[in-house]
N, CA, C and O atoms as a GROMACS GRO file, in nm:
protein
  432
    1UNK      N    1   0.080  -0.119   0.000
    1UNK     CA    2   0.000   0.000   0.000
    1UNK      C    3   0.084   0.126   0.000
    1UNK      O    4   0.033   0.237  -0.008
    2UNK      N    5   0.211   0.107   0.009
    2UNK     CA    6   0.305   0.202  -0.008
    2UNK      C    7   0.411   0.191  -0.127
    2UNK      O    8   0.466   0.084  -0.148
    3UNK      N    9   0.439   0.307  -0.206
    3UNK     CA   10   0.536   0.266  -0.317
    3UNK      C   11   0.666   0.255  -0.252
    3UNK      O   12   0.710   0.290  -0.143
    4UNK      N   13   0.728   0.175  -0.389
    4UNK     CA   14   0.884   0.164  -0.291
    4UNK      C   15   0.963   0.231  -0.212
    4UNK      O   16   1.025   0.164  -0.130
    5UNK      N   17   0.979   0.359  -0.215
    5UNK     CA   18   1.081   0.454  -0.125
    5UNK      C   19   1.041   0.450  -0.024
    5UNK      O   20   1.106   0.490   0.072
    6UNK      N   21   0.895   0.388  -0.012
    6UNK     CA   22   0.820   0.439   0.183
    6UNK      C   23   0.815   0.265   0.213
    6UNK      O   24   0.736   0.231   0.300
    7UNK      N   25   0.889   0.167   0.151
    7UNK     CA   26   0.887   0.022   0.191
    7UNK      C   27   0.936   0.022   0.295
    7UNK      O   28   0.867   0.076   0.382
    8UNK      N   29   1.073  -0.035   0.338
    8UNK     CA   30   1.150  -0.016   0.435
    8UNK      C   31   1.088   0.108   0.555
    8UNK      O   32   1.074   0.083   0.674
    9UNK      N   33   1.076   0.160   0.530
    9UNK     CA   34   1.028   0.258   0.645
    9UNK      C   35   0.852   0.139   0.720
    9UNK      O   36   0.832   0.100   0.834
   10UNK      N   37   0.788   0.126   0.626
   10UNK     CA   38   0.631   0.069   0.629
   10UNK      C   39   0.672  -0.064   0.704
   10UNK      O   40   0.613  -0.099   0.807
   11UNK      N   41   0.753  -0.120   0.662
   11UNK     CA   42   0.787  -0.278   0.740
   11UNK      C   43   0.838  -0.247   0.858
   11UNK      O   44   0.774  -0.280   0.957
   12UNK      N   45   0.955  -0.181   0.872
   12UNK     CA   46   0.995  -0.139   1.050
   12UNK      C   47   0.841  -0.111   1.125
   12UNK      O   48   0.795  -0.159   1.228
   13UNK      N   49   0.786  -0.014   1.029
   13UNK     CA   50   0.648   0.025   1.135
   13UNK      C   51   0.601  -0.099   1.171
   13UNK      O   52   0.616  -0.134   1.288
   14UNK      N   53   0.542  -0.180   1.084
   14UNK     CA   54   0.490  -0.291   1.095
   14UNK      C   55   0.566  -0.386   1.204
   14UNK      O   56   0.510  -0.432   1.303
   15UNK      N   57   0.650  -0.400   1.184
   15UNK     CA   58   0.744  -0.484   1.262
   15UNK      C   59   0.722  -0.405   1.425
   15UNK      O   60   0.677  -0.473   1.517
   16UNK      N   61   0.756  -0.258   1.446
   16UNK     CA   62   0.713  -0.238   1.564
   16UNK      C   63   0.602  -0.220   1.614
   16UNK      O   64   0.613  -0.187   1.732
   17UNK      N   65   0.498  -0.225   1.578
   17UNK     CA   66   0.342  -0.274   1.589
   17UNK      C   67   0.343  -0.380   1.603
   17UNK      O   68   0.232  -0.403   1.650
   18UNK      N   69   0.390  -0.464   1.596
   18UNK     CA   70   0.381  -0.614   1.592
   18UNK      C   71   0.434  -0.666   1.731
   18UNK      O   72   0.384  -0.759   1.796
   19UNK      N   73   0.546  -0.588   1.766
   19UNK     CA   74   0.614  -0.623   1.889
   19UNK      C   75   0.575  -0.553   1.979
   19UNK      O   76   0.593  -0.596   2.093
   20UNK      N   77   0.525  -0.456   1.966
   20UNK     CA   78   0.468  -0.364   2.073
   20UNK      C   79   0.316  -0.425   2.143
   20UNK      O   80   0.287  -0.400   2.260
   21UNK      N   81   0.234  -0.502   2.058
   21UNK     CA   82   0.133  -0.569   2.070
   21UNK      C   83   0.163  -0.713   2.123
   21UNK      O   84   0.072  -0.783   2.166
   22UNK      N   85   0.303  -0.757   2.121
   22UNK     CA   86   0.300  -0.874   2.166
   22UNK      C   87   0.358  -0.839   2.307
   22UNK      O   88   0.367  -0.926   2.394
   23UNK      N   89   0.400  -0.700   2.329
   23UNK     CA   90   0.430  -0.700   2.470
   23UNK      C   91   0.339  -0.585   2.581
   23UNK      O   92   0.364  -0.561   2.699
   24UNK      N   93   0.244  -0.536   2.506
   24UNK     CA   94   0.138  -0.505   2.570
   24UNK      C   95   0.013  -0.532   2.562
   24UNK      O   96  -0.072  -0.487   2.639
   25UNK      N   97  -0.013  -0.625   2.448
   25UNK     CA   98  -0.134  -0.714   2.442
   25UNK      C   99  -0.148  -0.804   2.611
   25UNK      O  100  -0.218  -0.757   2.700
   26UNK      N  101  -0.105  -0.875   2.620
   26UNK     CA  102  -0.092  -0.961   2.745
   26UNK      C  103  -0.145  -0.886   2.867
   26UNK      O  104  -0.240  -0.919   2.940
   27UNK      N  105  -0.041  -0.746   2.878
   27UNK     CA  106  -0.072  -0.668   3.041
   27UNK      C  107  -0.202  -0.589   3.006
   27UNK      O  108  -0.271  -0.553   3.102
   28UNK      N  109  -0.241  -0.560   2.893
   28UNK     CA  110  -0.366  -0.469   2.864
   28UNK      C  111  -0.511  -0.582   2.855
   28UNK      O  112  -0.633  -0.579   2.872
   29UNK      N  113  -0.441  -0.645   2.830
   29UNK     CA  114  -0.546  -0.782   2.859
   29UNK      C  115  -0.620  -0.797   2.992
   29UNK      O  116  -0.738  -0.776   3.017
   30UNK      N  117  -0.496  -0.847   3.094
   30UNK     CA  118  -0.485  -0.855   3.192
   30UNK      C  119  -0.571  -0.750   3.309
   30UNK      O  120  -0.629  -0.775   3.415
   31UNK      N  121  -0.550  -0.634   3.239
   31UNK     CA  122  -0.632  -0.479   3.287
   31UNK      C  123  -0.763  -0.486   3.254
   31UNK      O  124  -0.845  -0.477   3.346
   32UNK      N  125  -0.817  -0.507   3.086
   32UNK     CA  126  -0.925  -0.524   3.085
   32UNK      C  127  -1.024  -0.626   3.161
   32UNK      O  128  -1.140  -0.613   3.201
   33UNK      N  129  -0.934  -0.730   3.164
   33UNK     CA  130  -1.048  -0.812   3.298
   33UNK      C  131  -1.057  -0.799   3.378
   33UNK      O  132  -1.170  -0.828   3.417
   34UNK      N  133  -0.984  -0.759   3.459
   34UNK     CA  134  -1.021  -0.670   3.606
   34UNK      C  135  -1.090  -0.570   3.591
   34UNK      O  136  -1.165  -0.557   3.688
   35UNK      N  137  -1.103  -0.489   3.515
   35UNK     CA  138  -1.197  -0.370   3.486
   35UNK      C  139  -1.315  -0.397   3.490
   35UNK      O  140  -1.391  -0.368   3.583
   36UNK      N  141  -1.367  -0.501   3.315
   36UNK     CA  142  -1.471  -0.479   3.276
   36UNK      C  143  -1.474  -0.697   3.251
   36UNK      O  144  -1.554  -0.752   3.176
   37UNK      N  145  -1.420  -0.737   3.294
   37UNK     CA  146  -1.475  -0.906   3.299
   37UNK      C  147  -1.465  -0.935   3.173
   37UNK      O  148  -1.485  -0.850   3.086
   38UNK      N  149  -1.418  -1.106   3.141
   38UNK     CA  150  -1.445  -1.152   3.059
   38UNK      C  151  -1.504  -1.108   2.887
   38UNK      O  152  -1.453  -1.081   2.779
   39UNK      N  153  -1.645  -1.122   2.948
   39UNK     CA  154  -1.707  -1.076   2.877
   39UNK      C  155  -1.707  -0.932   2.784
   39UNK      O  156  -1.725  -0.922   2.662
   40UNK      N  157  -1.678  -0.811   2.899
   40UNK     CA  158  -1.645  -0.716   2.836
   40UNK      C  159  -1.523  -0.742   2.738
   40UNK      O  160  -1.540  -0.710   2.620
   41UNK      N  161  -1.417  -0.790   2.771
   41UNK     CA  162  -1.322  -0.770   2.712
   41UNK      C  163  -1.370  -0.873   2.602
   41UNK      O  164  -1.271  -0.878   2.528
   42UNK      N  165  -1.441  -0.938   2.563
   42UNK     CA  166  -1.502  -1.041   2.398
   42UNK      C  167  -1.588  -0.880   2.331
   42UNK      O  168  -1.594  -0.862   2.210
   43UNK      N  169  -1.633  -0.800   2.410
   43UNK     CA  170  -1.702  -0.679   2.334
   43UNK      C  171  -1.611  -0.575   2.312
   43UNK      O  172  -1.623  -0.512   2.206
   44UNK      N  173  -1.504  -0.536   2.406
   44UNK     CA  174  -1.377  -0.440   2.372
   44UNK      C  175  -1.347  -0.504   2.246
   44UNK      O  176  -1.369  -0.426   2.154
   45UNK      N  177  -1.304  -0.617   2.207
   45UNK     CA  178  -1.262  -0.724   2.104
   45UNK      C  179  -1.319  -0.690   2.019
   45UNK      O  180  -1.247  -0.631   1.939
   46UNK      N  181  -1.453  -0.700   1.981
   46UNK     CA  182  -1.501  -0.672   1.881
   46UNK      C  183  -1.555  -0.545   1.812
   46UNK      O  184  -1.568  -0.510   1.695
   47UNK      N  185  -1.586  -0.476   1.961
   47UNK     CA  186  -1.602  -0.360   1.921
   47UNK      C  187  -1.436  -0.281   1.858
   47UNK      O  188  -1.425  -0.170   1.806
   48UNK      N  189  -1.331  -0.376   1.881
   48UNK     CA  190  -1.215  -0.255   1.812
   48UNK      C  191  -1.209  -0.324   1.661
   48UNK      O  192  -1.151  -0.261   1.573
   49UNK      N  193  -1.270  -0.458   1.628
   49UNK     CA  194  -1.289  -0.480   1.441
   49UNK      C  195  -1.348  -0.400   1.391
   49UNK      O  196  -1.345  -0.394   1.268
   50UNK      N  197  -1.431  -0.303   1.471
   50UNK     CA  198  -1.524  -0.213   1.359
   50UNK      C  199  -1.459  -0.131   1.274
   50UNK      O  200  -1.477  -0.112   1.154
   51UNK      N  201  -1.354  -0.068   1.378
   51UNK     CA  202  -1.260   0.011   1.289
   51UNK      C  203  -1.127  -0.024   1.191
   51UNK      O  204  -1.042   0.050   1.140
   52UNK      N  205  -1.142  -0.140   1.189
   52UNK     CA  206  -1.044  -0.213   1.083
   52UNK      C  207  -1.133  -0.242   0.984
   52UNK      O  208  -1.090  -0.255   0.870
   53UNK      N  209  -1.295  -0.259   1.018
   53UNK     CA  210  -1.384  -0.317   0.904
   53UNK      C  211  -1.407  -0.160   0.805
   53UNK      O  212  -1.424  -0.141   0.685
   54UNK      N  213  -1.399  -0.088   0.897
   54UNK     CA  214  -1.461   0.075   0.841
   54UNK      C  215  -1.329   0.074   0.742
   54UNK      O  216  -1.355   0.080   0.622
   55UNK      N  217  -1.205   0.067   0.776
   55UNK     CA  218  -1.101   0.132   0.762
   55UNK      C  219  -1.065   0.078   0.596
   55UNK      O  220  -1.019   0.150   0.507
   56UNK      N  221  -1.104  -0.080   0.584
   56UNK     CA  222  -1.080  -0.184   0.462
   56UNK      C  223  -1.209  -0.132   0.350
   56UNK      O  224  -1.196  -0.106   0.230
   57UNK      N  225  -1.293  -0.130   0.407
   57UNK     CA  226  -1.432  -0.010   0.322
   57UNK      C  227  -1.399   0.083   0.258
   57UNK      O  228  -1.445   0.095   0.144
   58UNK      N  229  -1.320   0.168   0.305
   58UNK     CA  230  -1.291   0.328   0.240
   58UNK      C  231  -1.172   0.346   0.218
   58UNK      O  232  -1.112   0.454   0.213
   59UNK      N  233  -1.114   0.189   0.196
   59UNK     CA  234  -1.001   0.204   0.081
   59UNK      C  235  -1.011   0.210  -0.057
   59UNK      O  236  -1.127   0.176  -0.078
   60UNK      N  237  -0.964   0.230  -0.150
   60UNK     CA  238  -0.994   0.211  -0.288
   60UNK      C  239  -0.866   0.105  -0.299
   60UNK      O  240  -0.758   0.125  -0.243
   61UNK      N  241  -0.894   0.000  -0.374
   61UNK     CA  242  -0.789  -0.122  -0.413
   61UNK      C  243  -0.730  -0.050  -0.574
   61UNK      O  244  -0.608  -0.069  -0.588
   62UNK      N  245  -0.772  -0.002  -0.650
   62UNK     CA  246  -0.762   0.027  -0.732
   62UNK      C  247  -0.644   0.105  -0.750
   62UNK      O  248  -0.569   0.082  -0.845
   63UNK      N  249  -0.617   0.212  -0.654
   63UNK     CA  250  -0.570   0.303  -0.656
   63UNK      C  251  -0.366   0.256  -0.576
   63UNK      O  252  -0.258   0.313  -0.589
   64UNK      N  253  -0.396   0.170  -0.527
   64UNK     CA  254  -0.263   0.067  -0.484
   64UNK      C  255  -0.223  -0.066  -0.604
   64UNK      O  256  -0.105  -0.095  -0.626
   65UNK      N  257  -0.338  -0.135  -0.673
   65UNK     CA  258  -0.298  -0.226  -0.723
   65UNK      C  259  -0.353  -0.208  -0.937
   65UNK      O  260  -0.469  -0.180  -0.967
   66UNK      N  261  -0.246  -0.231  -1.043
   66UNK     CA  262  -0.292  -0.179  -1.152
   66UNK      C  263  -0.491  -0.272  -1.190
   66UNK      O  264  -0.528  -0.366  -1.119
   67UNK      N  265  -0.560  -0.229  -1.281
   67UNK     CA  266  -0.630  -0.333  -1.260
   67UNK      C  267  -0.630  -0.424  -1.346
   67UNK      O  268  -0.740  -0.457  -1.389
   68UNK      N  269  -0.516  -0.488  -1.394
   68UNK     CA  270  -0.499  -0.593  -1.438
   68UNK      C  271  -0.489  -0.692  -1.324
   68UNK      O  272  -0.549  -0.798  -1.338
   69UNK      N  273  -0.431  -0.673  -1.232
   69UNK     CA  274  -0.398  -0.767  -1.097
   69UNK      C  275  -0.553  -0.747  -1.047
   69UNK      O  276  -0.566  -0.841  -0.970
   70UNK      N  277  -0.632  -0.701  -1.048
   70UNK     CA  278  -0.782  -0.686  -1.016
   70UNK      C  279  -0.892  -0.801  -1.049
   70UNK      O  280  -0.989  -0.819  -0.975
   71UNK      N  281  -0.875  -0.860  -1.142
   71UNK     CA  282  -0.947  -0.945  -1.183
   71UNK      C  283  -0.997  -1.052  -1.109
   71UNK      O  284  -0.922  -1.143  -1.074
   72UNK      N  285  -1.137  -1.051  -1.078
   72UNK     CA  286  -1.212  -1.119  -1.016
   72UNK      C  287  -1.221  -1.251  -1.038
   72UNK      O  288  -1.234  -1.316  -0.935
   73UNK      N  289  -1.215  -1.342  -1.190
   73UNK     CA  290  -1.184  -1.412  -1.260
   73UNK      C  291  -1.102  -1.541  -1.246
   73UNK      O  292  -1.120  -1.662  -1.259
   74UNK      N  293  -0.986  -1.443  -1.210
   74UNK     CA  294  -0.830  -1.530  -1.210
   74UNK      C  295  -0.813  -1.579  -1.083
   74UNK      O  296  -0.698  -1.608  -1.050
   75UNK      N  297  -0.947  -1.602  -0.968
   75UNK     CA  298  -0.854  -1.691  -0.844
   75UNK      C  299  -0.782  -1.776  -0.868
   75UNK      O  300  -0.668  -1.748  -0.830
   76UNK      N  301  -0.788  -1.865  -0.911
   76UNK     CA  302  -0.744  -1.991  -0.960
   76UNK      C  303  -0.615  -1.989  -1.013
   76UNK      O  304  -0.526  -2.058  -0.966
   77UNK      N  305  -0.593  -1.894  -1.134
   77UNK     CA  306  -0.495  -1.855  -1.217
   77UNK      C  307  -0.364  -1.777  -1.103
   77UNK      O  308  -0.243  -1.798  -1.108
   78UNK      N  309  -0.432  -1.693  -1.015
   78UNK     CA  310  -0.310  -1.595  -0.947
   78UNK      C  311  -0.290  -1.725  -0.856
   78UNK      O  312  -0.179  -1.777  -0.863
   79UNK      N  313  -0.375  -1.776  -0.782
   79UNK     CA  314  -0.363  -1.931  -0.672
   79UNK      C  315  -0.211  -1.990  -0.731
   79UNK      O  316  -0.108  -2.005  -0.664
   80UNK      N  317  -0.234  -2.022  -0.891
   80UNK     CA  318  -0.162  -2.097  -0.937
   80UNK      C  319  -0.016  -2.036  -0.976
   80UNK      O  320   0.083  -2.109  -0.972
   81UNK      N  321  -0.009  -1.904  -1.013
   81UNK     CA  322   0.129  -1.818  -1.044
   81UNK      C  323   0.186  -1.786  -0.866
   81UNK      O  324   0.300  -1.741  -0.855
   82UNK      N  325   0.120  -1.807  -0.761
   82UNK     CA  326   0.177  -1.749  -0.658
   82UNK      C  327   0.241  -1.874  -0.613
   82UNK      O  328   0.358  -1.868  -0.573
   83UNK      N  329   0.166  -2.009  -0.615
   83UNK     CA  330   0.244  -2.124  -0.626
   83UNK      C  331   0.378  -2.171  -0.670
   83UNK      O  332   0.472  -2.228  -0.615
   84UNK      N  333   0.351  -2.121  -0.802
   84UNK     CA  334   0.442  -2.143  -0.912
   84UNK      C  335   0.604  -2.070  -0.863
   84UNK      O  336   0.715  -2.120  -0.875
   85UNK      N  337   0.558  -1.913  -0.795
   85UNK     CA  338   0.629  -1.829  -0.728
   85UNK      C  339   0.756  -1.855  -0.644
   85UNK      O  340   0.876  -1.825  -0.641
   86UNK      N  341   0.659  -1.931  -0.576
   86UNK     CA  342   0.703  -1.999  -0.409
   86UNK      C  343   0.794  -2.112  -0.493
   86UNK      O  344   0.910  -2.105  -0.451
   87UNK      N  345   0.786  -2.166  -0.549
   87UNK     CA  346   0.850  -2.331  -0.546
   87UNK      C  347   0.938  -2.290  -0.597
   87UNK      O  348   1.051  -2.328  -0.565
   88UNK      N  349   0.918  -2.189  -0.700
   88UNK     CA  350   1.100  -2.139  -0.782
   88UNK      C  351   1.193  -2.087  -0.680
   88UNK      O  352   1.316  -2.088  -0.680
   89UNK      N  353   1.102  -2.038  -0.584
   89UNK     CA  354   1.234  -1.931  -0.492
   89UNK      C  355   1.230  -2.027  -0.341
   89UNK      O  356   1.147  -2.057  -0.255
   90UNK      N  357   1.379  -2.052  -0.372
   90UNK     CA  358   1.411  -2.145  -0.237
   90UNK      C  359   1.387  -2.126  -0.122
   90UNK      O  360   1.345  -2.215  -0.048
   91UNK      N  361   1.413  -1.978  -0.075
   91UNK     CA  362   1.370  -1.911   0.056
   91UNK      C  363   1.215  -1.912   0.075
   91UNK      O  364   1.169  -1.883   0.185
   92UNK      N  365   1.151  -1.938  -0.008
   92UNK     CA  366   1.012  -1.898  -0.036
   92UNK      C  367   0.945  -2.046   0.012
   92UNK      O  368   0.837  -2.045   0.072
   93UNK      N  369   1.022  -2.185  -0.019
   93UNK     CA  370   0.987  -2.333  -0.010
   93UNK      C  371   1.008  -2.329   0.144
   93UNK      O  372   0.916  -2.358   0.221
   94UNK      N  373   1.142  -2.289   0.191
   94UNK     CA  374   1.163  -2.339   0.343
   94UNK      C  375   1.090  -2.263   0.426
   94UNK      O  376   1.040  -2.319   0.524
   95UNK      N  377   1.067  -2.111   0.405
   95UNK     CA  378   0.950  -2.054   0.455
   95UNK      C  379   0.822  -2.144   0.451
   95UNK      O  380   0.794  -2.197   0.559
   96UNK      N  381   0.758  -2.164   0.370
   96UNK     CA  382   0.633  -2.240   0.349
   96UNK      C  383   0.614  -2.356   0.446
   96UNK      O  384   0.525  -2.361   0.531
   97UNK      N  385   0.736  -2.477   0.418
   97UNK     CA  386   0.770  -2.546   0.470
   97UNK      C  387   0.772  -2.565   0.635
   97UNK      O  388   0.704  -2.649   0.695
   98UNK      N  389   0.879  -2.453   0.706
   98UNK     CA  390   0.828  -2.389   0.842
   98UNK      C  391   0.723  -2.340   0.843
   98UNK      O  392   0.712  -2.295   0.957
   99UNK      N  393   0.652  -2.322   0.799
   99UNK     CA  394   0.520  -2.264   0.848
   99UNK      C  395   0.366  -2.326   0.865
   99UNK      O  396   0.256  -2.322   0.921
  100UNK      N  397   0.458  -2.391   0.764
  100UNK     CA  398   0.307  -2.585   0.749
  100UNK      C  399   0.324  -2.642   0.872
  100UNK      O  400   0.230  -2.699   0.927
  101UNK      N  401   0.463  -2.632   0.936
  101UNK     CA  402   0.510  -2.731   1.061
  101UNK      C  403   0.455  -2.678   1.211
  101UNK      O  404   0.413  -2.740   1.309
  102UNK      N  405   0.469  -2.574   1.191
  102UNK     CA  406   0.448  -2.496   1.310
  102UNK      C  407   0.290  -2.424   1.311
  102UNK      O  408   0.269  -2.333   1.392
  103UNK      N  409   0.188  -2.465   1.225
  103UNK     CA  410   0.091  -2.403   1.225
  103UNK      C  411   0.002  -2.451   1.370
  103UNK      O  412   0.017  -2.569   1.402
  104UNK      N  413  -0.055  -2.397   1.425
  104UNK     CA  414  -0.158  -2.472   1.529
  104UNK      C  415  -0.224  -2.520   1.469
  104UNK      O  416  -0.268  -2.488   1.358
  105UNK      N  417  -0.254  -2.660   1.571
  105UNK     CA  418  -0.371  -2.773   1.578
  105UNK      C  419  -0.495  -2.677   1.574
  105UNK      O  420  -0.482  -2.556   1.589
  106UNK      N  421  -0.632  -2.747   1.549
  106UNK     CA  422  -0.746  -2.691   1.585
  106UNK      C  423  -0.788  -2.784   1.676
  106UNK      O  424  -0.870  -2.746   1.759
  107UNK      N  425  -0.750  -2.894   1.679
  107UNK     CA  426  -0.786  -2.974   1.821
  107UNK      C  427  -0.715  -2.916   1.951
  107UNK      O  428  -0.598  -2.879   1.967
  108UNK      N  429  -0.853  -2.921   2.064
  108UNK     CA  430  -0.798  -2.902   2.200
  108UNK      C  431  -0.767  -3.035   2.288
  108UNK      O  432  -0.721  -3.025   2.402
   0.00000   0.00000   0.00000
């Protein structure tokens, strides 16, 4: 969603959002149930998707991606070139690979 010169800058962000949430997700957690119970905190939860749902709404895709890559059509076809992607690029297989391994069970 960013052109190249603002890449590197967009991934650090990302990257520290990412870590910042894995180390105050837990204690803000922790706060909300003492506050507002369980329960509240399943409605804090959902009530904070609204604004990621609003936010994915009043994007334009168009305007980030050409619309040749747009095509409604081609699941199947992009399914199959992103495949195709992955298996050529080695880093791309052992990634995959770790990630098939380490995925969670859905059994409890």
């Amino acid at each position: 969603m960013v052109g190249p010169e603002d890449l590197p800058n967009a991934i650090a962000l990302n990257s520290s959002q990412l870590q910042l949430g894995r180390l105050a997700g837990p204690a803000l957690g922790g706060v909300s149930i003492a506050l507002v119970g369980v329960s509240g905190c399943f409605f804090l939860n959902s009530a904070s998707f609204v604004a990621v749902l609003v936010t994915l709404l009043l994007m334009k895709p168009a305007r980030f991606f050409p619309a040749r890559l747009l095509g409604r059509g081609r699941i199947l076809g992009q399914l199959k070139d992103g495949l195709k992607y992955a298996i050529s690029t080695p880093n791309m297989v052992f990634e995959l690979i770790m990630m098939s391994c380490s995925a969670p069970s859905a059994s409890t």
